[in-house]
C-alpha positions, 0 to 999 in steps of 0.5 A: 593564459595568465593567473587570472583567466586559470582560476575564473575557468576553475572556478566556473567549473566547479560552480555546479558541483558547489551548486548541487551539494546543497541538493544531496542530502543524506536521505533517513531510513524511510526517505527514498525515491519511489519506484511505484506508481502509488504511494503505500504509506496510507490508512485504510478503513472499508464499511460493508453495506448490507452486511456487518462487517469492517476493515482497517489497515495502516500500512508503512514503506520500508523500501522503494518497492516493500511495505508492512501493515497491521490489519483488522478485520471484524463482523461484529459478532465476536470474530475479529482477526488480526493480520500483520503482513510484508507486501512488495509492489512493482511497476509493471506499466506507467500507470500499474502496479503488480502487488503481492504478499504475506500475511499472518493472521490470528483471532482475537476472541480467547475462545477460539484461537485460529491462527495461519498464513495468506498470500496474494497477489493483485494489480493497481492501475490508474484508469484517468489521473483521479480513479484507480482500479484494482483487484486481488486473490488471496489464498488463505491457510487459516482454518483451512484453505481458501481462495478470496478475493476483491476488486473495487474502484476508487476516487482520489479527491485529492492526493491523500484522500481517496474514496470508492466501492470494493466488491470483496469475498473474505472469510467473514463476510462471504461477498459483500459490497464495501465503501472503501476510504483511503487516507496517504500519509 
């Protein structure tokens, strides 16, 4: 084998090594693969039908498989609570997600400061590629203790915007139905 036909060899032999380092950038702090069936970067924001009440949440991904979140939840009476929370979610199937936990909540109002810790746990699942249900139980030791809980299903119209109804029992509204919007980010 002469000189020549030794460099074309190496040099065909390194070409998918120079042809993928352009490909394995270094990913930022909060770039990485997901491992989950749903995107946990979004804003959530849930409008009680028949009672006065609301939601908002944003949440952010620190991790493939955990995320924090700020929420606030009113009845537009005075009692507002704030929540800030560590969550996990988990594949469990190729169209689930187990989720879970911990949040610390407080009111807002000056005359009555309650504070306390939640857990919960809960399940997403892909019913077809644009409806999601899911459902979670959470217990509270707010003011005292408490189990609550929501199901709901929603309609992804597009792949940042979803919109669907929530069935939930909270410590402000008791059970109330919700239209819930999801904005990913």
């Amino acid at each position: 084998m002469n000189l020549k036909n030794t460099l074309l060899a190496v040099a065909l032999a390194g070409l998918p090594v120079i042809s993928n380092a352009n490909e394995s950038e270094e990913k930022g702090f909060f770039e990485f693969d997901r491992l989950t069936n749903f995107n946990y970067d979004k804003v959530e924001v849930d409008a009680s039908l028949h009672k006065k009440s609301a939601q908002a949440a944003i949440y952010k991904s620190f991790h493939s498989n955990a995320f924090a979140g700020v929420n606030i939840d009113t009845n537009f009476e005075g009692r507002d609570i704030l929540g800030l929370s560590m969550n996990f979610a988990a594949p469990i199937t190729n169209w689930a997600d187990i989720t879970g936990g911990f949040s610390y909540k407080s009111t807002l109002q000056s005359g009555n400061k309650d504070s306390g810790w939640s857990v919960n746990v809960g399940i997403k699942q892909w019913l077809s590629m644009q409806v999601e249900l899911g459902a979670k139980l959470e217990i509270d030791y707010f003011d005292d203790s408490n189990v609550y809980g929501d199901v709901y299903a929603r309609f992804h119209a597009t792949q940042n915007f979803s919109i669907g109804a929530k069935l939930a029992h909270s410590d402000l509204s008791n059970t109330a139905l919700y239209v819930t919007t999801e904005f990913a980010y």
